[in-house]
C-alpha positions, 0 to 999 in steps of 0.5 A, spaced: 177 181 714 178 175 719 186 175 717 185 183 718 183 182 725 187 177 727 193 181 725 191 187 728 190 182 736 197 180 733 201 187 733 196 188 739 199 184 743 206 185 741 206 193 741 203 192 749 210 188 751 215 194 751 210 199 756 209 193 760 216 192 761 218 199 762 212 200 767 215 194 771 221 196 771 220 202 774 217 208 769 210 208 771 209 214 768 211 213 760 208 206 761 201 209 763 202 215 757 203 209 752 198 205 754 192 212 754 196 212 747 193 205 746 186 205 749 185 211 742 187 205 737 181 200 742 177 206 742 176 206 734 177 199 733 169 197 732 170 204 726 175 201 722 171 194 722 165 197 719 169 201 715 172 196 712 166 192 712 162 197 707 168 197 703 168 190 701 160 189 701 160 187 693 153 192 690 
């Protein structure tokens, strides 16, 4: 779970790089279209997490 967690904050952080550059250089609007787009995938993190964490809870 720990590694999982930490590759999602990897690809996170990655993923925020090319639409803080297009925002900086200019393109404000699709800047703000992808990070909405991004706030989806935060919103729904904590799910995902508890998924994951009754799907490995051994019975």
């Amino acid at each position: 779970m720990f590694k999982l967690n930490e590759n999602q904050l990897a690809l996170e952080a990655a993923v925020m790089e090319p639409p803080n550059w297009v925002g900086q250089n200019g393109y404000a609007e699709v800047a703000d279209n992808v990070h909405g787009a991004l706030e989806v995938l935060d919103k729904n993190e904590d799910f995902f997490k508890m998924t994951l964490a009754v799907m490995v809870t051994p019975e």
